[in-house]
C-alpha positions as CSV (number, residue, x, y, z in Angstrom):
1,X,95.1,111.9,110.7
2,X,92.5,114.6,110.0
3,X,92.2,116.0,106.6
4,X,92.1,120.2,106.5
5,X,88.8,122.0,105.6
6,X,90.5,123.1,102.5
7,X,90.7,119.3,101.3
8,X,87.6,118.2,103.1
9,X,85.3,120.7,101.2
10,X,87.3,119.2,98.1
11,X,86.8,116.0,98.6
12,X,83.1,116.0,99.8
13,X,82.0,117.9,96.7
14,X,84.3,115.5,94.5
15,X,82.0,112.5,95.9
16,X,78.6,114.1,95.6
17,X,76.4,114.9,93.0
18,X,77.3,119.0,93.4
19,X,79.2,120.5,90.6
20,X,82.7,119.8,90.4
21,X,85.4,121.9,88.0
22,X,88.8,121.8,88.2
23,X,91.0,124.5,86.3
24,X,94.4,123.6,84.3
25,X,97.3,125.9,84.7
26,X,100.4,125.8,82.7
27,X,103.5,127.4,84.3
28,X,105.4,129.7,82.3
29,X,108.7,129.0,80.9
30,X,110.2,131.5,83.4
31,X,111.2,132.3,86.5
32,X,108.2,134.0,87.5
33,X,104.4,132.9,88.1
34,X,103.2,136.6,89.3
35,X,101.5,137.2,85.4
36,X,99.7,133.8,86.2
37,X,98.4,134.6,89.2
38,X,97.2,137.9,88.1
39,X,95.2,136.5,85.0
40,X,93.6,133.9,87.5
41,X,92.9,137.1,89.6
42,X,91.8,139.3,87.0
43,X,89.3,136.4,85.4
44,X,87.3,135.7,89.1
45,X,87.6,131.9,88.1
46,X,88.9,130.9,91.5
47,X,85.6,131.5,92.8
48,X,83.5,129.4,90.4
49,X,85.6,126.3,90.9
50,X,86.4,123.6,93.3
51,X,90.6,123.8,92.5
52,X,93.1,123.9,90.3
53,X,95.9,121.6,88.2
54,X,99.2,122.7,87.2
55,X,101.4,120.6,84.5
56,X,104.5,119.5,84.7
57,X,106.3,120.2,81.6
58,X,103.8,119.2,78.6
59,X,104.5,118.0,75.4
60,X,108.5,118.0,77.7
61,X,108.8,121.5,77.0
62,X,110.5,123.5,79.9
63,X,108.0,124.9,82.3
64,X,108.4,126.0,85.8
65,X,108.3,123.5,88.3
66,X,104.7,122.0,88.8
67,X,105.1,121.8,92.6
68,X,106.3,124.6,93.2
69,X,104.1,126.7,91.4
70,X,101.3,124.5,92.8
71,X,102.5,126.1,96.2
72,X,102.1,129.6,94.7
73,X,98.4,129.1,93.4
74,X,97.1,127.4,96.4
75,X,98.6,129.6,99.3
76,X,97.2,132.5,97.0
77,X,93.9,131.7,96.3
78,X,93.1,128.8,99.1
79,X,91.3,126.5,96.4
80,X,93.2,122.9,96.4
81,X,95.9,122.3,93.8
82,X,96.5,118.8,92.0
83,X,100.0,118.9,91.3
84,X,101.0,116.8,88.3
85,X,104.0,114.8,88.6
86,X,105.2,112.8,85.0
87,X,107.6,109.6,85.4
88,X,109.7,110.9,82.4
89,X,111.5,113.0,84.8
90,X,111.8,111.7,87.8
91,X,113.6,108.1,89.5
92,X,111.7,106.9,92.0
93,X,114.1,108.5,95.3
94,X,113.1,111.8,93.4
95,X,109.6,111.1,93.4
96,X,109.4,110.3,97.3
97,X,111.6,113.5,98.0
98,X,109.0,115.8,95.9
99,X,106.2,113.8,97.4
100,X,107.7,114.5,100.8
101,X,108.0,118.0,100.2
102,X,105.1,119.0,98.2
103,X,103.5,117.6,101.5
104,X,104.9,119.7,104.1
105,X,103.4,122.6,102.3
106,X,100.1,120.9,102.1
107,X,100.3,120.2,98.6
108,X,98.5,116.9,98.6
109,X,96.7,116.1,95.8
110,X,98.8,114.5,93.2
111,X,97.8,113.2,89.1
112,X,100.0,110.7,88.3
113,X,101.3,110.7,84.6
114,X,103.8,108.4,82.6
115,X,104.5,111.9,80.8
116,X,104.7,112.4,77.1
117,X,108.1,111.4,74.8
118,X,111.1,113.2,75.2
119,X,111.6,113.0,72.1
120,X,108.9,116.5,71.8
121,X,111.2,118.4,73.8
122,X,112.2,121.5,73.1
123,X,115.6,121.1,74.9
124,X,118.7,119.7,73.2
125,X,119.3,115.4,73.8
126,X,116.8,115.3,76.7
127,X,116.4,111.4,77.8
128,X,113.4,110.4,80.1
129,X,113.8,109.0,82.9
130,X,110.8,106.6,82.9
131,X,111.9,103.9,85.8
132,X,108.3,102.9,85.1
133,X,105.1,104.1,83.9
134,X,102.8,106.1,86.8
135,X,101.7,103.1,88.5
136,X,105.2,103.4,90.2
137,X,103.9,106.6,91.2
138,X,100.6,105.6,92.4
139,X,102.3,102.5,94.6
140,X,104.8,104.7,95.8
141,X,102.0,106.9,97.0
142,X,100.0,104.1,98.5
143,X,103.5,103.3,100.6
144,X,103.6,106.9,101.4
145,X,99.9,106.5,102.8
146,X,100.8,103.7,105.0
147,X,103.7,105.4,106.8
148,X,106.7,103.7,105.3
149,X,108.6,104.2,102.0
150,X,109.1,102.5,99.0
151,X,111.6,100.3,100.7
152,X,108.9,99.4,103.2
153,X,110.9,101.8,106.1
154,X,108.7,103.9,108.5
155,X,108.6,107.7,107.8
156,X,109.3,109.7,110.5
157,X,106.6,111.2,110.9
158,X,104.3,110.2,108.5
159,X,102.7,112.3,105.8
160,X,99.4,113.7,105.6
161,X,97.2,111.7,103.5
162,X,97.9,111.8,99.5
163,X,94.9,112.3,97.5
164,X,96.2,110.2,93.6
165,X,94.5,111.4,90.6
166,X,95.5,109.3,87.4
167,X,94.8,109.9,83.5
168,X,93.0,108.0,80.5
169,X,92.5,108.3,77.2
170,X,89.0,109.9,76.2
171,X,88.8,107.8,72.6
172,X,90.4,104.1,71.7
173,X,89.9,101.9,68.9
174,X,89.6,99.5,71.4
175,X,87.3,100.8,74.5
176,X,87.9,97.1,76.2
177,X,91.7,98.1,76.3
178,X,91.0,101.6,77.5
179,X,89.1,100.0,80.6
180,X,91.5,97.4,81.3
181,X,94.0,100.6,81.9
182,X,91.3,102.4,83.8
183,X,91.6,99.0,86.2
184,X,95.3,99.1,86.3
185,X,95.2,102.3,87.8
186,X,92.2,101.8,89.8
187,X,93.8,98.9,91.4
188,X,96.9,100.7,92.1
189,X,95.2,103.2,94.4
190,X,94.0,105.4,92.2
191,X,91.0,107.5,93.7
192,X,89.5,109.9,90.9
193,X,90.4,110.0,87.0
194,X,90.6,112.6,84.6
195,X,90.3,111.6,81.0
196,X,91.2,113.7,77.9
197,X,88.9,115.8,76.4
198,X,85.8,114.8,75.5
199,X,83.5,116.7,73.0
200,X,80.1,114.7,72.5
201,X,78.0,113.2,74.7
202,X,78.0,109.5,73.3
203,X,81.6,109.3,74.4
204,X,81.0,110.7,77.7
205,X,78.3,108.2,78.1
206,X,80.7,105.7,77.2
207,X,83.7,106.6,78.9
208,X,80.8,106.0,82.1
209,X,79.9,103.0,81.6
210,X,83.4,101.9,80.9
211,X,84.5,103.3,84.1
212,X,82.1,101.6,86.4
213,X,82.9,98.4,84.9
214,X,86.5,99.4,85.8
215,X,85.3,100.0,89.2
216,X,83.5,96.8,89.5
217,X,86.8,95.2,88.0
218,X,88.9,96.7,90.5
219,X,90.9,94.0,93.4
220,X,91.0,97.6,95.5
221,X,88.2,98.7,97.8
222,X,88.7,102.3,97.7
223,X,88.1,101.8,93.7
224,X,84.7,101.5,94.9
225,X,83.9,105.3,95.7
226,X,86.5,106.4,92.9
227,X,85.4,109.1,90.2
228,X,85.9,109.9,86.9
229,X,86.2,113.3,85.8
230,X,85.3,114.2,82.2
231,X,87.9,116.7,80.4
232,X,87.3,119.6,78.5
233,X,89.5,122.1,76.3
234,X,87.0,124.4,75.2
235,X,88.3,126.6,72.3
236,X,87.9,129.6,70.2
237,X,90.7,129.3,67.6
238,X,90.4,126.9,64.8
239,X,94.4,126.9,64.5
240,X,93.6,125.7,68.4
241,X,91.3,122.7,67.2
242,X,93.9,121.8,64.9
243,X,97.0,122.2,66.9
244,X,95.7,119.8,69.7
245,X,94.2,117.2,67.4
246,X,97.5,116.9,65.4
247,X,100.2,117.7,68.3
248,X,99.0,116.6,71.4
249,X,99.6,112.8,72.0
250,X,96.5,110.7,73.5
251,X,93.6,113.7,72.1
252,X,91.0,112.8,69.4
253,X,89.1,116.1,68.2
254,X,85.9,115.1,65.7
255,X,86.9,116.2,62.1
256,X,83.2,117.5,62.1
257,X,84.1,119.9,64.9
258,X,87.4,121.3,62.8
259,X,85.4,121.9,60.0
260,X,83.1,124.2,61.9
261,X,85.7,125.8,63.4
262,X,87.5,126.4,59.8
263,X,84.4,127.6,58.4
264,X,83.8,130.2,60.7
265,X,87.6,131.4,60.3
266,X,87.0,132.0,57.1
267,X,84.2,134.4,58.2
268,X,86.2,136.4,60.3
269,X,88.0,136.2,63.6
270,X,85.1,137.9,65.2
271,X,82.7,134.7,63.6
272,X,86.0,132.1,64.6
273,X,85.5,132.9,68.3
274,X,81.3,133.1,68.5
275,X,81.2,129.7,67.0
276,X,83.9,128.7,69.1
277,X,82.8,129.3,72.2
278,X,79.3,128.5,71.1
279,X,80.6,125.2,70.6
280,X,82.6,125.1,73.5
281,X,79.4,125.9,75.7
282,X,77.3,123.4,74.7
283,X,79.7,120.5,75.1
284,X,80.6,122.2,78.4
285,X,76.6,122.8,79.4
286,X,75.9,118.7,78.0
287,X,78.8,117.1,79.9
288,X,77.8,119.1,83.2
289,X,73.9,118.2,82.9
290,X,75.1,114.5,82.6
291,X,78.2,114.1,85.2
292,X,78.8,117.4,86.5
293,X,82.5,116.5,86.9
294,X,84.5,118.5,84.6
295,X,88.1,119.5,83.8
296,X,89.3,122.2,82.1
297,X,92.3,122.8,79.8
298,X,92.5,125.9,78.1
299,X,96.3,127.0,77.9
300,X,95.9,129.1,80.9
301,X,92.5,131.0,79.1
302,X,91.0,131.7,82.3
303,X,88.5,134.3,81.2
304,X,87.4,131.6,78.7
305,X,86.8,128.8,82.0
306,X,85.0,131.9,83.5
307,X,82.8,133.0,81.0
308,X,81.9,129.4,80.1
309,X,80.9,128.6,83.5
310,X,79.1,131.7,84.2
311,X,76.6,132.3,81.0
């Protein structure tokens, strides 16, 4: 089945040695995307990247749906959305019936994520779901890939070919462990992962070399021309610094890198945000010059991706 331009262009630059930058959008928690897509608008960022990402509900705080908002970004702006779908929500007949959809509007490119406790949420007595953890996700895709569904029956007619992303740690105790999951997911079809941000170089370098061990590691043979992309939440708070190290699950930030930030706060906001983004750039500029495959979270900052990407 042929692959559109759209995901062609996507996927070629994904495998090359050209820059690739993907964008993280959070949804809002409302019914409406329209202030989203204006900020994206207003920044120029779509032009500087090769797509987008949209969550579905972080931290299990109520968000807009992440397909359907993936719809909104990517029939707006023609860049490629990956549209994140977490197993805390979904059984695995829900999980085939988003696929399905998210497919007939050409939303194709999935990241597969066991999604983080319920126990965050912000909604009263919310239980996950959590038949499995996202390799269910991945083999179901892999089914979906081969025509049939997860009971092995034939789809009629078949989808268009699912592009799986999956997830990893950036930082372990144990980096042996951290591979071991990289081949787990590798082996269950996935094709390109994103890791957790990363803020020096010696973990970059490391979370490489891990990841071609993985690949070398992996039973499946489209492991072999799988990528890793290198995450990023640049940042020009310190309360931001300190909010992600301490609340978001699975995200190491370098004490070293707090105390900079704190130190500069105490200078002034004006100080905060020109070491921050200082910061923010070099790590940004290193991680580029190294594996220019990069991934950025910035709680819909957009102006921030743009500006770090431009200067």
């Amino acid at each position: 089945m042929k692959v559109s331009p759209m995901f062609e262009t996507f996927c070629q630059t994904l495998h090359s040695e050209r820059p690739f930058i993907t964008v993280e959008i959070t949804p809002p928690h409302g019914a409406s995307m329209t202030p989203i897509l204006e900020a994206i608008e207003a920044s120029g960022i779509a032009g500087k990247i090769s797509g987008f990402s949209v969550t579905d509900n972080p931290l299990a705080k109520l968000k807009m749906s992440a397909i359907l908002s993936a719809i909104k970004v990517q029939e707006r702006f023609g860049k490629p959305v990956i549209a994140t779908m977490s197993m805390r929500d979904r059984n695995k007949l829900s999980l085939q019936s988003s696929l399905l959809g998210a497919n007939d509007f050409d939303i194709r490119l999935i990241l597969a994520l066991t999604g983080d406790p319920a126990k965050l949420s912000d909604q009263p007595e919310v239980k996950g779901v959590l038949e499995r953890d996202s390799t269910l996700l991945l083999s179901i895709i892999y089914r979906l890939n081969n025509g049939v569904d997860y009971s092995g029956k034939a789809l009629t007619p078949p989808p268009k070919p699912i592009y799986p992303f999956a997830v990893s740690n950036a930082y372990a105790k144990d980096m042996k462990q951290l591979m071991k999951r990289m081949v787990k997911k590798l082996d269950y079809g996935a094709r390109a992962i994103i890791t957790q941000p990363v803020f020096d170089l010696d973990n970059a370098r490391n979370l490489l070399e891990i990841f071609q061990e993985a690949k070398e590691k992996s039973i499946r043979e489209t492991a072999k021309e799988a990528e890793l992309i290198l995450g990023q939440f640049p940042f020009v708070r310190a309360r931001t610094a300190t909010f992600i190290a301490d609340k978001v699950p699975g995200i190491t930030v370098p004490k070293e890198l707090i105390d900079e930030m704190d130190l500069a706060a105490m200078d002034g906001e004006e100080e905060e945000r020109e070491v921050g983004f200082r910061l923010s750039k070099r790590i940004f500029d290193e991680i580029m010059a190294l594996h220019p495959k990069v991934h950025l979270m910035t709680h819909n900052r957009f102006d921030l991706c743009s500006r770090l990407i431009a200067s």
